[in-house]
N, C-alpha and C positions, 0 to 999 in steps of 0.2 A: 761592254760597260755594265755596270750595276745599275739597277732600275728596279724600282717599286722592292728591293728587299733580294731579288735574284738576278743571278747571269741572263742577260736580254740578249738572242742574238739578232743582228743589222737588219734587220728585215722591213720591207718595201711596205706602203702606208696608204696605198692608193687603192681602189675597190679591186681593181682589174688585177693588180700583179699581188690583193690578197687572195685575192683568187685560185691562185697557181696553187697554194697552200692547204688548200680545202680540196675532201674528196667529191667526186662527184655527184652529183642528185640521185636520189633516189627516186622514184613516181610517186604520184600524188600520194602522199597517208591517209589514210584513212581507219586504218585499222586503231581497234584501244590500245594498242601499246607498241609504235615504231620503234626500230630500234635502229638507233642515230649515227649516224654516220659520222668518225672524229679523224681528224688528220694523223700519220704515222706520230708527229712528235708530241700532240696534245694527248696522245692514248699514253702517252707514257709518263704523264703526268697525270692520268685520270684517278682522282679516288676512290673506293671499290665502292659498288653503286646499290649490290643485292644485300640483303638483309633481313631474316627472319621475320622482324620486327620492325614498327615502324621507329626511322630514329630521329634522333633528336636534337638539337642544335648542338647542346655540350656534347654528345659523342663525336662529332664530325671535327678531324684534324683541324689545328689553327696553329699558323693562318691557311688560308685558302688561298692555295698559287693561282692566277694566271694562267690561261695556254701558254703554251712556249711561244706559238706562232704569232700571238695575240700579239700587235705593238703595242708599248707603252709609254707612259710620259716620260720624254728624257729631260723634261725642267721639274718636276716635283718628286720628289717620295712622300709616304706619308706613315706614320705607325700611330697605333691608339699605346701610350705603355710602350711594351717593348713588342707588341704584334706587328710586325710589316704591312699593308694594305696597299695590293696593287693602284697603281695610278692608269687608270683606260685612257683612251684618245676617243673625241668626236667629233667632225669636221660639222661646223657651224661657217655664216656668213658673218663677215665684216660688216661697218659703215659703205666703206669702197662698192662691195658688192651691191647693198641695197640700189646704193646709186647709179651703178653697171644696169642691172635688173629693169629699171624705171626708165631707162634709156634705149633698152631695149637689147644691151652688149651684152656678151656673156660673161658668164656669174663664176662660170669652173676655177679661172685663173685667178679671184679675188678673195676665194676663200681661206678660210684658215681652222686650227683646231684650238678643242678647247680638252680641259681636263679633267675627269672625275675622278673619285675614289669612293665606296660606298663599304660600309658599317656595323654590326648591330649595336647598340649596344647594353651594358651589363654594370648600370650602375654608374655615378658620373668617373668620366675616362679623361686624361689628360691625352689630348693630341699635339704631333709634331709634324711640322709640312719643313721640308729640307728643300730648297729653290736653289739652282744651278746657278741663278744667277745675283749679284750683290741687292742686298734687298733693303730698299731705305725708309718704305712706308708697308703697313698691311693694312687692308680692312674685312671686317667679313660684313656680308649683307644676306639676311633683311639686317635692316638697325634694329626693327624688336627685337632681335634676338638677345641683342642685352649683352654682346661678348666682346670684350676689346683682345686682341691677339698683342700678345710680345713678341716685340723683334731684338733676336741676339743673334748679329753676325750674318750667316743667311739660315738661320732658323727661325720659322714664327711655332709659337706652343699657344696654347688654350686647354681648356676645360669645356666639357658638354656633359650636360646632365641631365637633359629629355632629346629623344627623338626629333629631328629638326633638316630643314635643306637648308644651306649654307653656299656662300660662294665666295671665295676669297681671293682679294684682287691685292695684286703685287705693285708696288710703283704705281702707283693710277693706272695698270692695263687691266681695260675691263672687257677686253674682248678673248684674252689667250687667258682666263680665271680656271681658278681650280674649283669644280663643285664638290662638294663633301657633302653626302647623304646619310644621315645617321637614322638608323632604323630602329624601330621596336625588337626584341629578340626576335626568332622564330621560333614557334613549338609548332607540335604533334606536325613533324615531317612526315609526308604519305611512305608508305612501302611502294618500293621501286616494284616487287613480286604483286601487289593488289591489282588485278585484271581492269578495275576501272582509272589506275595510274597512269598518264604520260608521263617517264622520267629521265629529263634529262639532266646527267651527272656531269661534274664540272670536264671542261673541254670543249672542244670544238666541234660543230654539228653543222650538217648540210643539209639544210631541207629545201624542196617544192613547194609544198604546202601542208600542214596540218589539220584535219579536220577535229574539231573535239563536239562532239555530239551528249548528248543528256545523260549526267549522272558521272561522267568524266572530271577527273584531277588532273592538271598539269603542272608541273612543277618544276623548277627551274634551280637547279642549285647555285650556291656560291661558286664562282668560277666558270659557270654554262654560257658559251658564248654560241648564240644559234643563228646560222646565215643563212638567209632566203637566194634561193636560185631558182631563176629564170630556166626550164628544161630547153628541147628542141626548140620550140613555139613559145610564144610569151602569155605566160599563166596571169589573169589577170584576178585571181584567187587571191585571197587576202594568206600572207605565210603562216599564220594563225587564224581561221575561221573557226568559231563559236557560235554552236547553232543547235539551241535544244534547251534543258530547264536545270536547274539545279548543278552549273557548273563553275569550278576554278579554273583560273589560272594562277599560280604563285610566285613567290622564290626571291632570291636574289639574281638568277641570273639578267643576259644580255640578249635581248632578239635585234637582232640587224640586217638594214634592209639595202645594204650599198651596193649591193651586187643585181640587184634588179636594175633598170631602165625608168627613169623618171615618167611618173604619170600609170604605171602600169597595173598597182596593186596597194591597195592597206599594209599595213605590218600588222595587226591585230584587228580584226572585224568579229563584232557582235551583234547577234540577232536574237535573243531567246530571253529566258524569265528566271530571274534566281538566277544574274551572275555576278560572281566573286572576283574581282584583280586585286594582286597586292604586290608592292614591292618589285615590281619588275624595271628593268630600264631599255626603253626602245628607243632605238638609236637607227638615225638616216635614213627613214620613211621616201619610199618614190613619189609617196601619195600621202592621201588622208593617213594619220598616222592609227589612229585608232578613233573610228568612228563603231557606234554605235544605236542600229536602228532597230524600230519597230519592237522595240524592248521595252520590260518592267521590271522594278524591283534590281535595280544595278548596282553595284558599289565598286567604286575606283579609288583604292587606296595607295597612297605611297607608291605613287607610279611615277619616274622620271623620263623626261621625253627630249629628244635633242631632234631638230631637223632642221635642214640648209635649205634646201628646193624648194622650189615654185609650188603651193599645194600642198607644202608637206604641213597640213594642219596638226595643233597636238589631237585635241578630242572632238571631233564633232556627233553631235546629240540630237537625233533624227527621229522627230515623229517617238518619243520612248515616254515613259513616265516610273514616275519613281525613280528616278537615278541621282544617285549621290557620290559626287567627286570630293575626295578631301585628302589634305596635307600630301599634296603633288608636286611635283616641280615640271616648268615646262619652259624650252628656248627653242622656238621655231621661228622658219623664214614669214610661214604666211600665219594664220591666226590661231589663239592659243586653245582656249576653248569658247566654241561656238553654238550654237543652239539654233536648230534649225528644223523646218515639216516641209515636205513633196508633196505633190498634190494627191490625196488619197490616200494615204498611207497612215492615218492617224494620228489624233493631236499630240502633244507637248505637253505635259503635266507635273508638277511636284519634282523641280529637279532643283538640288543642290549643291554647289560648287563654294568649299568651305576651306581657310585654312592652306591656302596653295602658293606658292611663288612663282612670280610670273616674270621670263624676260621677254621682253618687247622685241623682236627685231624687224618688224616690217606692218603686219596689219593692225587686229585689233586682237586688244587682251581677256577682255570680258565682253561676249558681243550674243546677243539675237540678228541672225539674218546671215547674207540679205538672203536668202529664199527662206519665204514665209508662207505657205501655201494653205495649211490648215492651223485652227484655233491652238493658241499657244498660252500655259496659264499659271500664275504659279511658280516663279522662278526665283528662286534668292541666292546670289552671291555674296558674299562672307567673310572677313577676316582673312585676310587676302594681303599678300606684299607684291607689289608690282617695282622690282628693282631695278631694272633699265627700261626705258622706253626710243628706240630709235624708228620708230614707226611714221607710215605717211598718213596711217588713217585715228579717228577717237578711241581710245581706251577701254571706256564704256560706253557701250553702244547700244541700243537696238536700229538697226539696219534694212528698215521695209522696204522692198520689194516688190513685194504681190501683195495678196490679197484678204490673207490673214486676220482674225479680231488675237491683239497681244493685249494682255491684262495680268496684273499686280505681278510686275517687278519690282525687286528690291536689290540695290546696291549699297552693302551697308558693312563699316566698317573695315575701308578700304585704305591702307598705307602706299604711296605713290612716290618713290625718288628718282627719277627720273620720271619726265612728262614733255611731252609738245604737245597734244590737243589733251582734255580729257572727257568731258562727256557729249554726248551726243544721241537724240531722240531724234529719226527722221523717216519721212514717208516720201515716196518719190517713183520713178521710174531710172530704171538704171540697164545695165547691159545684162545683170541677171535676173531683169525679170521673167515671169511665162506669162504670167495672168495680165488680161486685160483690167482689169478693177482693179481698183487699190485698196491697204487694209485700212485699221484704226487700232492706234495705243491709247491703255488708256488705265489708268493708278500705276504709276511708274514711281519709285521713292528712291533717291539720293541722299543717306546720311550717316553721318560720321565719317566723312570722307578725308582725309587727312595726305596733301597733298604738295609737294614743292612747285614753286611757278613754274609755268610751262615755257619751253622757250620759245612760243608764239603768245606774243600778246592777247588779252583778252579781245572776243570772248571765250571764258572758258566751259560756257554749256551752249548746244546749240539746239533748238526745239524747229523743228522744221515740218509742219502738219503738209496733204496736197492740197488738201479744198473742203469744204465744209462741211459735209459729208465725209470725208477718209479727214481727221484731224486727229490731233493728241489731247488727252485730254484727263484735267487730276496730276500733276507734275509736282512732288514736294523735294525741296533741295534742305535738309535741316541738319545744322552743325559739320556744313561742309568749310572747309578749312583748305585754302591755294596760298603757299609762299608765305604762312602762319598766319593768316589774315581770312575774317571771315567772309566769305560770298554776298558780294554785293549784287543785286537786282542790277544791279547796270554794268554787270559783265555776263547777263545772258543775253542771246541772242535769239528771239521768235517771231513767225509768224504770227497773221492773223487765226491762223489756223492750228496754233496752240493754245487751251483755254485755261483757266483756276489754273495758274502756276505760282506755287508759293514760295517762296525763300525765309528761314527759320533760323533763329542763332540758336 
């Protein structure tokens, strides 16, 4: 059949039987420039990869196939114009599953996929999604976006005219949505021949694990789809380790982590100063998906993140300072990005989370905790769309734990359509604590929060201090807005042991 614009052939969709399909592991990398390992039928689709010079977006063929081996969406196509834009697949959980999970059944058999296609682009482009099946309603979300779709027949078209994440839901199903990722162009592509280059050219690649150390480019082209393998023994190495100063990682492509064992490894781990992500898409993480510790000076741009499993967080932000996440997209099982310090490892400082779309499928979206272990300071999230919420736990959260002093956060300018709880200030003891002592929050600000009701009755902020000594304390909720109505003082909920808490139109 035809799919995403080429001949697809029938090929198996499950980790293990894509497996058969990918060469073997190579041993740990480590050297500056691996050189990748691609399956018999994606090498024969590879683009040529060496180049004198470094090149540039416009010289690189368009469109940009797909691996052969690579399945694709058999409900969508998509083109910008008349360019074809592969349609990926990403195995996400259900509602069903959440509720599998919580019960304690297994999750494998209630899963399902979902579907992306990703972008640049060159100016505003009229786009076309072709859906297999009769299509009687579209919508795309966030609603900022400001874009109504036409539906003729089973075509939906639109227009896009900034860089944007997008997600477009067919018939009211919001669980099998198409995400559409429109990117900024790319320039100055590294040369694949520069010794400090990691380059992987479009195709398929099998790695161990990747080391990229100081002063290293990695780079991911259109069409690179990279899969982590477990060797003999199980590498609990992140497939991507970043550890050193002054490094990227880039691109358009895909790192994928399905072929590992749940719980075993990162897909992207950072340690180091001066580093750079952009544009990449990590998809089905065992674990933390990309966490990032003991770090300064970060920037996570245009990164999209999809994970099903237990743990497979999108970002977690450890003990780092300086880091700035913006215009991201992220649909995981467990939390989206989080913020969090180990004991010893150094505080939390100046971190930024601006500009991102967020699907809810189980924990929290915007959260500090729960392990809080050294001083955390400093944190603002931002202009922000959280477009589905089917979670058991608050939104917004900070989450104490231990024993932590958390000071001046900000939750501000935040769009919410779908919601069951939303905010949430608490101190307590729980199953992840270490520390005997408790901490203290304290200037915490809520505003412009713009929210549809939740579908648990108020209340909808809960402020929950431990005791008078560990309390919250400086709380301002101002121009917060639930179900168009603004925030009433008698839909929070606190203790004695939360104090000066204000509520503001």
């Amino acid at each position: 059949m035809e799919v995403g614009g080429r001949a697809s052939p029938d090929l198996p969709s499950t980790p293990s039987e894509r497996s058969k399909h990918l060469s073997p592991c190579t041993k740990q990398t480590q050297c500056p420039s691996p050189r990748p390992v691609f399956s018999t039928l994606a090498l024969l689709l590879t683009l040529p990869l060496l180049a004198p010079t470094p090149l540039r977006a416009t010289d690189l063929p368009s469109p940009i196939s797909a691996p052969l081996t690579e399945p694709l969406s058999p409900r969508f196509t998509v083109a910008t114009g008349s360019t074809s834009v592969p349609v990926y697949l990403a195995r996400i959980c259900s509602l069903t599953a959440q509720q599998r999970q919580t019960l304690g059944l297994p999750v494998e058999r209630d899963t399902t996929q979902t579907a992306f296609a990703s972008f640049d682009l060159k100016g505003p482009q009229p786009v076309t999604v072709t859906c297999a099946d009769p299509v009687q309603s579209a919508k795309l979300l966030p609603s900022s976006s400001n874009i109504t779709p036409i539906v003729s027949g089973n075509h939906i078209t639109f227009t896009v005219s900034h860089p944007a994440q997008l997600t477009l839901e067919i018939n009211g199903d919001s669980i099998s949505s198409l995400h559409l990722f429109v990117n900024p162009p790319e320039t100055n592509i590294p040369n694949p021949k520069d010794p400090n280059v990691i380059y992987f050219g479009p195709g398929v690649h099998a790695v161990e694990s990747i080391r990229v150390t100081s002063g290293q480019t990695v780079y991911l082209a259109p069409g690179a789809v990279i899969y982590g393998k477990p060797g003999q023994q199980i590498s609990r190495a992140a497939i991507f380790s970043i550890n050193g100063s002054n490094i990227v990682l880039r691109g358009r492509g895909i790192i994928d982590g399905s072929l590992c064992p749940r719980g075993t490894r990162p897909t992207l781990a950072i340690t180091g100063t001066n580093i750079d992500i952009e544009g990449i898409v990590l998809r089905d993480s065992c674990g933390f998906t990309l966490p990032v510790r003991r770090s300064d000076k970060v920037k996570v741009t245009n990164v999209k993140v999809f994970g099903w499993r237990g743990n497979s967080d999108g970002m977690d932000i450890c003990n780092s300072r300086m880091v700035d996440v913006s215009d991201c997209f992220l649909r995981t099982f467990d939390d989206l990005i989080v913020i969090k310090t180990d004991k010893n490892q150094g505080v939390a400082a100046g971190i930024t989370v601006r500009h991102c779309v967020l699907w809810n499928e189980f924990a929290h979206a915007l959260s500090l905790g729960a392990e809080l272990r050294e001083p955390v300071t400093n944190v603002a999230f931002s202009d922000c769309d959280i477009i589905h919420d089917l979670g058991r736990e608050w939104l917004l959260r900070v989450y104490h734990c231990d024993s932590a002093s958390v000071r001046n956060v900000t939750f501000d300018n935040i769009r919410i359509e779908q919601a069951r709880r939303l905010m949430s200030l608490w101190i307590g003891k729980a199953i992840w604590s270490r520390d005997s002592e408790r901490g203290h929050i304290q200037n915490v600000t809520f505003q412009n929060i713009n929210s549809v009701a939740p579908d648990r009755p108020a209340p909808y902020a809960d402020l929950v201090g431990f005791d008078m000594a560990h309390g919250i304390d400086n709380v301002t909720f101002q121009h917060v807005l639930v179900g168009g109505k603004q925030l009433d003082p008698a839909q929070l909920e606190q203790n004695q042991f939360a104090r000066n808490v204000t509520v503001l139109r």
